[in-house]
BAFI-3210 file (N, C-alpha, C; in Angstrom, 3 decimals, decimal comma, padded with zeros to 6 digits):
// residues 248
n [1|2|3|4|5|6|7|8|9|10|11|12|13|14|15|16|17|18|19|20|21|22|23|24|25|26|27|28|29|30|31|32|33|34|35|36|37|38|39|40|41|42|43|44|45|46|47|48|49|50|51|52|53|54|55|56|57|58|59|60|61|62|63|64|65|66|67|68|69|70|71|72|73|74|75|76|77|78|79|80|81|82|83|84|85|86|87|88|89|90|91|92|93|94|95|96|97|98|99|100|101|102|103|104|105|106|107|108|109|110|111|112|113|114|115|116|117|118|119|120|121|122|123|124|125|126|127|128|129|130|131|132|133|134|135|136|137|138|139|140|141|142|143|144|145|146|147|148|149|150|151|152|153|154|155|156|157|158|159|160|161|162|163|164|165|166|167|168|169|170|171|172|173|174|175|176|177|178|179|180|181|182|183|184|185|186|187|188|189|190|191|192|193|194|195|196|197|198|199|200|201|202|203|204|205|206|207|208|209|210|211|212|213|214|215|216|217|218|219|220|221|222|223|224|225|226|227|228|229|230|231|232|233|234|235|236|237|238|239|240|241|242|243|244|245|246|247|248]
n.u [116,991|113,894|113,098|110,516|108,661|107,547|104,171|102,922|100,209|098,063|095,408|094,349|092,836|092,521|092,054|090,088|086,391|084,296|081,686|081,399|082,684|083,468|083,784|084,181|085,263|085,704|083,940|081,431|082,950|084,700|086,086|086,860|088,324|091,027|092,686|093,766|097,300|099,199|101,750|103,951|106,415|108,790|110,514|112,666|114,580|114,994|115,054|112,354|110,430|108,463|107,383|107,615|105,577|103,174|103,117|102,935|100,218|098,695|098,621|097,518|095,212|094,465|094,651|092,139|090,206|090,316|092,598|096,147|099,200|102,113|105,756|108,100|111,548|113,866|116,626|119,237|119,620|121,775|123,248|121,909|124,184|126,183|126,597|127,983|126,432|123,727|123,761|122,756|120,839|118,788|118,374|117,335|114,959|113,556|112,765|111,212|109,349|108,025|107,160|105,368|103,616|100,080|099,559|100,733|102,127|103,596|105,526|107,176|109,743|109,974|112,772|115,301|113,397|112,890|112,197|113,624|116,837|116,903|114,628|114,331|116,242|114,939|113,554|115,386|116,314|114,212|113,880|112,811|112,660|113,192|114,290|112,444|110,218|108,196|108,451|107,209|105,761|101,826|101,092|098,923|099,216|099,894|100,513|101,862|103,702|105,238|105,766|108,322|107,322|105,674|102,710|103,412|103,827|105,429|107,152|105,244|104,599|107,120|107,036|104,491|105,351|108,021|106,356|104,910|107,103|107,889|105,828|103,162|100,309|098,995|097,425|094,517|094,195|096,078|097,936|099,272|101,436|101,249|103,752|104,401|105,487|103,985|101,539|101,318|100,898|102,755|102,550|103,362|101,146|098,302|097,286|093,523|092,401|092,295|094,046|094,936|092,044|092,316|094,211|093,096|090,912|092,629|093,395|091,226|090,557|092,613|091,998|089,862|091,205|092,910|090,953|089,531|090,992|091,986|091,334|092,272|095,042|097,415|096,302|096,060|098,773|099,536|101,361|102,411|105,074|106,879|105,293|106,581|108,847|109,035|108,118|105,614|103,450|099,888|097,375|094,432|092,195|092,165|090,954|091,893|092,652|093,243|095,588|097,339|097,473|097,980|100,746|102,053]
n.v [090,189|091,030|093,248|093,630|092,984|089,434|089,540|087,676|085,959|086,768|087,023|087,243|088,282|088,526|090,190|091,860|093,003|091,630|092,461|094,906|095,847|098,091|097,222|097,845|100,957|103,401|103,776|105,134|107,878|107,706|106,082|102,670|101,077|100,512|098,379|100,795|101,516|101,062|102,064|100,656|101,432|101,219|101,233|099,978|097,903|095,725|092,088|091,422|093,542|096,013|097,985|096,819|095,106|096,243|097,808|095,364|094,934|096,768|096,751|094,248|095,038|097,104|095,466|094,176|095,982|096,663|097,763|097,634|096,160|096,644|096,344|097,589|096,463|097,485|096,352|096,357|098,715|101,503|104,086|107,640|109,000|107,230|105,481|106,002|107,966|107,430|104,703|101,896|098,913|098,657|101,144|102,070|100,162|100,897|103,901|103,214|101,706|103,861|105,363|103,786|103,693|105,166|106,241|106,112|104,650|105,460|104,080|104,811|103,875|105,572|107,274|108,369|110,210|111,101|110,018|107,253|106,671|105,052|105,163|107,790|107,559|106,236|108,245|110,259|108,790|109,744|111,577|114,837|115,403|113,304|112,068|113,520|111,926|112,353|110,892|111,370|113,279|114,461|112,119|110,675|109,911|108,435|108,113|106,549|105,309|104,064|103,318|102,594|103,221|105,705|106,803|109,280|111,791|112,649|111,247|110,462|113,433|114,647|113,099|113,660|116,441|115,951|114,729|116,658|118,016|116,812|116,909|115,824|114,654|114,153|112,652|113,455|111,509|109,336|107,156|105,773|103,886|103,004|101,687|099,510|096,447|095,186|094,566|093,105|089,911|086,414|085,477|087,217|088,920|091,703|092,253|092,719|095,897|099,750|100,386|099,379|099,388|102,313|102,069|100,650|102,694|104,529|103,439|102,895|105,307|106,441|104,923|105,654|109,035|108,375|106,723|109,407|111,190|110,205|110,751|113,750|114,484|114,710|117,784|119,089|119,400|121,094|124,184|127,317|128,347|125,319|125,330|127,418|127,431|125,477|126,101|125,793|127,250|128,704|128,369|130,809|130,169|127,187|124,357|124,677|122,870|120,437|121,576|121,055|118,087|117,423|118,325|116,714]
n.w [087,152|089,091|091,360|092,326|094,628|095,708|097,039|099,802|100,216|099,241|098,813|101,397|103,971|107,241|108,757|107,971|107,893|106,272|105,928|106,002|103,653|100,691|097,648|094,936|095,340|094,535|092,285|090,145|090,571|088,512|085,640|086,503|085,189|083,237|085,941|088,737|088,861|091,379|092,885|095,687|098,330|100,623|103,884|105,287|105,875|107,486|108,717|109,479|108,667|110,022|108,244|105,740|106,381|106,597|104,538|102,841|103,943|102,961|099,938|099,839|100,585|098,435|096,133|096,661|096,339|093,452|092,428|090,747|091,667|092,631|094,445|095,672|096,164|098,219|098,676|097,507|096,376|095,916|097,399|096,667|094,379|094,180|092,576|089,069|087,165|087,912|087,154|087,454|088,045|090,119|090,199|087,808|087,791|089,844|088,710|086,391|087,686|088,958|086,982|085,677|087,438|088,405|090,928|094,328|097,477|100,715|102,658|106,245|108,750|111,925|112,417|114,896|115,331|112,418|108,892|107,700|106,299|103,925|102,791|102,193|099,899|098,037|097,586|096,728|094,382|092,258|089,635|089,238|086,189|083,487|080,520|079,308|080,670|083,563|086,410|089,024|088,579|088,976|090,077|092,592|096,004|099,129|102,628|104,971|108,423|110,851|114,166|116,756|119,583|120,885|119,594|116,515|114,439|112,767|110,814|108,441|108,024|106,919|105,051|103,694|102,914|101,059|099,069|098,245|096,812|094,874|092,998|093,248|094,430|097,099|099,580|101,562|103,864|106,524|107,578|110,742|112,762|116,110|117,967|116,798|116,825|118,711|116,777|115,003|114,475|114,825|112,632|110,762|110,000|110,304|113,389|113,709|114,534|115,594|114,018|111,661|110,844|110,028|108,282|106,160|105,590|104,736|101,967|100,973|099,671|098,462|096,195|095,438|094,811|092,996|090,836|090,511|089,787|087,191|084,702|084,495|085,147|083,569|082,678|085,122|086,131|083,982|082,965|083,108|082,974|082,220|079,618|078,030|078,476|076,738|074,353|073,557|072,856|072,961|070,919|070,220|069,788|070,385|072,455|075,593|077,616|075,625|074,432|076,589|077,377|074,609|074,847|077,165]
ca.u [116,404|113,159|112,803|109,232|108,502|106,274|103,036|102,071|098,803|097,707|093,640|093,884|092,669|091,648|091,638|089,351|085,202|083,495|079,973|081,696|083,601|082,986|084,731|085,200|085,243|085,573|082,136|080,995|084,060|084,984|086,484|088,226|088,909|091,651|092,719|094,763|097,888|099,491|103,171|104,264|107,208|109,159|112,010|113,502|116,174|115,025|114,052|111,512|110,257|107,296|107,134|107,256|104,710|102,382|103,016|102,175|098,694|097,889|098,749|096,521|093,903|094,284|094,106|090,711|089,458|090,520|093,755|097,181|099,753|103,713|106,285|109,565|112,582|115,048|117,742|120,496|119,507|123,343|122,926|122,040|125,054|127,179|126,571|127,885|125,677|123,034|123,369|122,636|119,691|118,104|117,721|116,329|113,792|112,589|112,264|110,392|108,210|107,343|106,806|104,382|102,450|099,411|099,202|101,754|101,933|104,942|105,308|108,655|109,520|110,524|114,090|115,374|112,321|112,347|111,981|114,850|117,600|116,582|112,882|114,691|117,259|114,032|113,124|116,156|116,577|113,085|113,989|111,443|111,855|113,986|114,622|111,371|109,108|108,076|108,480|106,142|104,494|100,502|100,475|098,453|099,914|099,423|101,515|102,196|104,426|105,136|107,478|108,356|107,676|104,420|101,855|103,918|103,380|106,930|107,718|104,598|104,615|107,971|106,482|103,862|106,462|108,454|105,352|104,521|108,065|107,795|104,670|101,992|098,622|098,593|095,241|094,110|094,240|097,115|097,964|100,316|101,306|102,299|104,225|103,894|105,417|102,438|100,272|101,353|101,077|103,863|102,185|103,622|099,629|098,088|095,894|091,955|092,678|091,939|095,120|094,347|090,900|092,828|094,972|091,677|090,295|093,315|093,675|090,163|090,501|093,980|091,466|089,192|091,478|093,641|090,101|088,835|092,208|092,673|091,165|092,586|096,287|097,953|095,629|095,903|099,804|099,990|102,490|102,624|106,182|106,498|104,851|107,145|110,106|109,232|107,761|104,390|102,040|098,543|096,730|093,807|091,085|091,777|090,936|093,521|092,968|094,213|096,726|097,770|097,400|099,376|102,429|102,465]
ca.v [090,014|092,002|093,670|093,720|091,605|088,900|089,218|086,334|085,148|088,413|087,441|086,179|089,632|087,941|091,174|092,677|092,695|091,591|093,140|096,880|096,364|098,071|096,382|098,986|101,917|104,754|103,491|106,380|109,015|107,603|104,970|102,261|100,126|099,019|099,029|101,711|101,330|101,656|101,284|100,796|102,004|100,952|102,075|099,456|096,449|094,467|091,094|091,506|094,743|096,627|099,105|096,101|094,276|097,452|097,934|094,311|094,723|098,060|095,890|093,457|095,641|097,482|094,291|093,576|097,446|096,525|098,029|096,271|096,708|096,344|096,587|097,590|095,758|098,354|095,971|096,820|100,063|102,446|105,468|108,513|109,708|106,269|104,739|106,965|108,356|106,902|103,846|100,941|098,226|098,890|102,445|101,746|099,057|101,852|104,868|102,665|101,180|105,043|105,893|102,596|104,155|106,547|106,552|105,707|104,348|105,689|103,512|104,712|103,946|107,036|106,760|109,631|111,181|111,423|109,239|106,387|106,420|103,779|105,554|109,311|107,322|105,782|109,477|110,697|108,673|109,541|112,812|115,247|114,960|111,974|111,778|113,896|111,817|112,388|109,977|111,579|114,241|114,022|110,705|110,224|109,516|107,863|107,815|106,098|105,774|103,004|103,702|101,806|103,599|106,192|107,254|110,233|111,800|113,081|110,841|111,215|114,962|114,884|112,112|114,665|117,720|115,290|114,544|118,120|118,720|115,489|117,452|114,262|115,036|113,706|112,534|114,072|110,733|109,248|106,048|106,141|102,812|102,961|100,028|098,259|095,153|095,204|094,924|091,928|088,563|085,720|085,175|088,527|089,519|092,839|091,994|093,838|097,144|101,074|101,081|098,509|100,364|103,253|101,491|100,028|103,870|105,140|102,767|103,192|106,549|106,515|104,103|106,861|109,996|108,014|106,821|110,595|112,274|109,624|111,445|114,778|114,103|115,655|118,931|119,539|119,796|121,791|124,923|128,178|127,925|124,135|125,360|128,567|126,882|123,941|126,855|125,163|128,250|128,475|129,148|131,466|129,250|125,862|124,087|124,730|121,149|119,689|121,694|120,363|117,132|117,253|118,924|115,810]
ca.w [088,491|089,739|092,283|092,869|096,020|095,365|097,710|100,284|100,592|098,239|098,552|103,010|104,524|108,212|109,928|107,576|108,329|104,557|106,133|105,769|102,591|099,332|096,355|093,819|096,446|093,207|091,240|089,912|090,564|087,240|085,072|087,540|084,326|083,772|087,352|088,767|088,848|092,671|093,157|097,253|098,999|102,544|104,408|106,314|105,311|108,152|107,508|109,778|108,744|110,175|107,505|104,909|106,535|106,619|102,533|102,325|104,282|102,191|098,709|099,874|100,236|097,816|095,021|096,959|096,497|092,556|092,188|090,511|093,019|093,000|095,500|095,104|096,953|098,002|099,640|096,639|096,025|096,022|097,509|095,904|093,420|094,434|091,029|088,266|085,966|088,411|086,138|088,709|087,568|090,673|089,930|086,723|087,678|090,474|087,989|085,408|088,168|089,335|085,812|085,030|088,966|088,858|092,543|095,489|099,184|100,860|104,779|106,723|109,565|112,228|113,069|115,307|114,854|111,298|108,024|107,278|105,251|102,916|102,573|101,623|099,228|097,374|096,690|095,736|093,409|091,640|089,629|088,987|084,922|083,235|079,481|078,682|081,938|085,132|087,183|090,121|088,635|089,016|090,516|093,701|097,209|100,507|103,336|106,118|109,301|111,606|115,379|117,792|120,249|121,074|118,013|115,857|113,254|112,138|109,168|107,950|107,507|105,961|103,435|102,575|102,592|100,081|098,307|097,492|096,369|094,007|092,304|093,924|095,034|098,409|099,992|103,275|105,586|106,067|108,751|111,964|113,625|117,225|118,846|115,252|117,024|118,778|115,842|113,871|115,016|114,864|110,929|110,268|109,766|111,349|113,914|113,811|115,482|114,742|113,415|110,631|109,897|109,152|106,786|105,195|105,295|103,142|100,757|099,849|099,815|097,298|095,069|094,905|094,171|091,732|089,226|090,464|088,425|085,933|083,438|084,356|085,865|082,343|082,544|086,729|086,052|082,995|084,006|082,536|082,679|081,224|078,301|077,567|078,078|075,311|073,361|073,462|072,662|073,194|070,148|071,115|069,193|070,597|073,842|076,659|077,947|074,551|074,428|077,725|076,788|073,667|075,801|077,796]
c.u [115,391|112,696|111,239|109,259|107,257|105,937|102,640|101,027|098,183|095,790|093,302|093,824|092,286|091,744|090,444|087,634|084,727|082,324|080,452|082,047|082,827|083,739|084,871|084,458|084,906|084,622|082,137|081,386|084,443|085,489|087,450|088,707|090,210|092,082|093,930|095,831|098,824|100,823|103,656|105,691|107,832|109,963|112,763|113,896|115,924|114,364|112,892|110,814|109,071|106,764|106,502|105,854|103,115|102,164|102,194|100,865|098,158|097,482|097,569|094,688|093,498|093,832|092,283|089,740|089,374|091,734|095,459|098,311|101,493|104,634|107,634|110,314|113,885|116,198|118,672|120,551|121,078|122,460|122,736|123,705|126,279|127,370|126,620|126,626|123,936|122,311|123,778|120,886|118,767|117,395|116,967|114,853|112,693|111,764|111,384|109,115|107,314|106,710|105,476|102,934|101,243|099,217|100,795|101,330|103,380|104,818|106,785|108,679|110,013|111,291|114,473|114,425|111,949|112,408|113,820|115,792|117,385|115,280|114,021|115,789|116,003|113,957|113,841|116,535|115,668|113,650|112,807|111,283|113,461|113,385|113,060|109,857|109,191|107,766|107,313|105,043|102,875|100,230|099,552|099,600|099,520|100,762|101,245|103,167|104,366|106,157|107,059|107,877|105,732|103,777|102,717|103,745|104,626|107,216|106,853|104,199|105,538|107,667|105,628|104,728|107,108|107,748|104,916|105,505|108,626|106,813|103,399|101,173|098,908|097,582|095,528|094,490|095,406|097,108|099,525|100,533|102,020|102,679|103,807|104,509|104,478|101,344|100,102|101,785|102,302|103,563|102,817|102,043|099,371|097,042|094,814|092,550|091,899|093,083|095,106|093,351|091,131|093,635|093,920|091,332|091,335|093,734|092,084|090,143|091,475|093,492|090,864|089,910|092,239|092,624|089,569|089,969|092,710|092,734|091,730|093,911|096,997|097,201|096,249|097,641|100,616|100,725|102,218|104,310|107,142|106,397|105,350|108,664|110,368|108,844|106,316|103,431|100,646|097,887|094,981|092,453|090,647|091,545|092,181|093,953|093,529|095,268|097,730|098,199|098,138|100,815|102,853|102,779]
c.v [091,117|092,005|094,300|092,745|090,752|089,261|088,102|086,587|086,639|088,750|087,100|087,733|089,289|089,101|092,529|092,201|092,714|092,134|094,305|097,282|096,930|097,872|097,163|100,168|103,475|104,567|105,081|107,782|108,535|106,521|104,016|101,003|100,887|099,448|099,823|100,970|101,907|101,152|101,418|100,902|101,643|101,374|101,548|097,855|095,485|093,138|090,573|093,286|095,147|097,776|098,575|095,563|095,423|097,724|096,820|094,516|095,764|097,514|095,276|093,924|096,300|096,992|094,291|094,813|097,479|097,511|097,059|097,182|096,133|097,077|096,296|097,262|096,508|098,216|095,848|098,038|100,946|103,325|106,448|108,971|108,253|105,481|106,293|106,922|107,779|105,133|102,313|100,129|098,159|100,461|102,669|101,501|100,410|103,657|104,354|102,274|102,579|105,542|105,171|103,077|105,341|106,975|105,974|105,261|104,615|105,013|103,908|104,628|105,013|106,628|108,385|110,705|112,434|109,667|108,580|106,933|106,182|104,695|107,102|108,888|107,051|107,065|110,023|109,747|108,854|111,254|113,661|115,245|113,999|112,074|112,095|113,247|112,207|111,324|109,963|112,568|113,758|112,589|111,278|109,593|109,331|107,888|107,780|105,798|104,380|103,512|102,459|101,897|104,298|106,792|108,966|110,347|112,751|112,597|110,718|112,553|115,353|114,096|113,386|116,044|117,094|115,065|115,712|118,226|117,416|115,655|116,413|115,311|114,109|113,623|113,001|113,026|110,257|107,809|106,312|105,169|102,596|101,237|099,177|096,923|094,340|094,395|093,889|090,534|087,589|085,342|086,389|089,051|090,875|091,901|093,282|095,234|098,436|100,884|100,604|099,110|101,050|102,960|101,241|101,704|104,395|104,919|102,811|104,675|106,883|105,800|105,650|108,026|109,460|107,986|108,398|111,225|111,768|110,766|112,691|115,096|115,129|117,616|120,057|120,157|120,321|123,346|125,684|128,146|126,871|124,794|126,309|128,087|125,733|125,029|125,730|126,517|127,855|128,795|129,535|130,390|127,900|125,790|124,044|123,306|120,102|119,529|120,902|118,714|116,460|117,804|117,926|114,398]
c.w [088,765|090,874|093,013|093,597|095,643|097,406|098,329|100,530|099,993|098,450|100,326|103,445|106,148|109,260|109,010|107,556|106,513|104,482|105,525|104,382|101,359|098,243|095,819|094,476|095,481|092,043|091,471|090,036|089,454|086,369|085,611|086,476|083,148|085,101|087,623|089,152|090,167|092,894|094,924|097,263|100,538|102,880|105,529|105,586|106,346|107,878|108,160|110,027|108,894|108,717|105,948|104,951|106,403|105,254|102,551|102,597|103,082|100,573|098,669|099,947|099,582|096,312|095,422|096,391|094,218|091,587|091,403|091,284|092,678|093,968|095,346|096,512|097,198|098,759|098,446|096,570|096,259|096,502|096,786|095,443|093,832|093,398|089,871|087,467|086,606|087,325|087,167|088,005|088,765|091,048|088,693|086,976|088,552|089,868|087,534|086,022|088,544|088,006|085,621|086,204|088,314|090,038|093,165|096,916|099,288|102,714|104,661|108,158|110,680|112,756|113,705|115,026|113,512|110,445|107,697|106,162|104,018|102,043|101,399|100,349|098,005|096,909|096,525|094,757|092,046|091,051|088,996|087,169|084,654|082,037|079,052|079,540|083,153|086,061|088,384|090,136|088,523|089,233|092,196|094,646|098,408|101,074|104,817|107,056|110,433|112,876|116,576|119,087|120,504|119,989|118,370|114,970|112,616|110,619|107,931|107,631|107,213|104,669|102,730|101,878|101,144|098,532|097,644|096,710|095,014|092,961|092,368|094,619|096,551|099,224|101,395|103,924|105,160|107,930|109,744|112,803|114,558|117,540|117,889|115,700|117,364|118,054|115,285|114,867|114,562|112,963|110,050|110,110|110,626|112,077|114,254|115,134|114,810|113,953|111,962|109,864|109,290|107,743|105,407|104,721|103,972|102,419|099,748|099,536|098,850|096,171|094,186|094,282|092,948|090,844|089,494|089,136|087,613|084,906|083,270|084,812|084,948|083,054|084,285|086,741|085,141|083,966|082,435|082,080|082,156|080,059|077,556|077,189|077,202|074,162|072,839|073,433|072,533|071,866|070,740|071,036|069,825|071,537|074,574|076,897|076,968|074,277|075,593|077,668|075,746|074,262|076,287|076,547]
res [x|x|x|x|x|x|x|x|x|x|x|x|x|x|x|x|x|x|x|x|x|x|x|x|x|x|x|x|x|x|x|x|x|x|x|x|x|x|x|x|x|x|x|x|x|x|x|x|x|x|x|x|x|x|x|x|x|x|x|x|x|x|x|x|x|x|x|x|x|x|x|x|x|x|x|x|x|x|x|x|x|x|x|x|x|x|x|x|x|x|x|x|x|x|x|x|x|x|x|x|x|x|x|x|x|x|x|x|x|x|x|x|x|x|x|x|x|x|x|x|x|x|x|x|x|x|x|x|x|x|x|x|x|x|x|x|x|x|x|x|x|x|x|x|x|x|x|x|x|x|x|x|x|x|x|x|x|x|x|x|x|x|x|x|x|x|x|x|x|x|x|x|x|x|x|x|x|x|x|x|x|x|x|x|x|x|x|x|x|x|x|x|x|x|x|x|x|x|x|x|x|x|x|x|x|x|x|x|x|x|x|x|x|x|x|x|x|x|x|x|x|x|x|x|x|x|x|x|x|x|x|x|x|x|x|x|x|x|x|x|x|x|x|x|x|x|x|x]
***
């Protein structure tokens, strides 16, 4: 069984303006072939979930921007340490899918004026190395925030806090959706707003830094300490960046 959510209506964008758009948003920051690879994130079990429906729009725009996009389903998920040996097929499928990511979208929604349950279980279960990978190191990250209630920015600035401590690049903008019932029409759809634009803004914006650090993702998170404790020495002669490179 996988737990990637299929995508409705993956190419129907009807709150987005086609005059403004630019299709491959990272032309010329560097190689956007083959397309990056963006894995999404939610933090709510409802089965009408704002936080979902917010991934879905970002997906969708992010396919259009020329991204490949999956979306993990985290209504089995065990709690952190509730499955021995963390050996659960929905903890699998979500390592492997973080592993397969160069980038991220993280939406939660703010519960007691922080980030969900569900959302903080997703990242513990991501550990920072696993059987010789990293699951989160040097990927790219977005994050976003949905409340019920008045625009906050709480669960977003523990996403990024999280995000640092996950070793992720995290892009400057970042989206905030007040009164997200608000927002989405009886189609589940967003309807045209700022709040929408912004979504549009930092998904092109997570296109861009992901093809910006393809090429250099390995190098940016080489570690003095990493490389002492594998006994990876530098020889004085060669290029550092190779070395780097071959470490990973």
């Amino acid at each position: 069984m996988s737990r990637v959510r299929h995508l409705p209506d993956p190419d129907h964008l009807p709150a987005l303006d086609p005059a403004f758009v630019i299709e491959r948003p990272a032309m010329g920051l560097g190689d956007d072939r083959p397309p990056p690879r963006i894995l999404l994130l939610y933090g709510s079990l409802r089965q009408r979930s704002f936080s979902r429906l917010c991934v879905e729009e970002a997906a969708r725009l992010l396919r259009r921007f020329g991204a490949e996009t999956r979306i993990f389903d985290p209504s089995d998920l065990p709690l952190p340490d509730q499955a021995a040996g963390d050996d659960h097929p929905a903890v699998h499928e979500l390592r492997a899918l973080s592993i397969w990511s160069e980038g991220q979208v993280w939406c939660s929604p703010e519960r007691h004026g922080q980030i969900t349950g569900v959302m903080k279980a997703q990242i513990d279960h991501l550990p920072l190395a696993i059987g010789g990978m990293r699951p989160t190191q040097g990927r790219t990250l977005a994050v976003m925030q949905v409340s019920a209630g008045s625009q906050s920015f709480n669960s977003v600035n523990t996403l990024r806090l999280l995000g640092r401590w996950m070793r992720m690049f995290t892009i400057p903008n970042q989206s905030s959706v007040a009164m997200a019932y608000k927002e989405f029409g009886e189609d589940d759809r967003m309807r045209p707003s700022a709040y929408y634009d912004r979504i549009v803004d930092v998904m092109e914006e997570l296109v861009r830094m992901t093809v910006l650090m393809r090429p250099h993702a390995a190098q940016l998170v080489d570690r003095y300490s990493e490389r002492k404790a594998a006994g990876i020495a530098v020889p004085a002669a060669e290029d550092h960046a190779a070395v780097a490179l071959a470490g990973r």
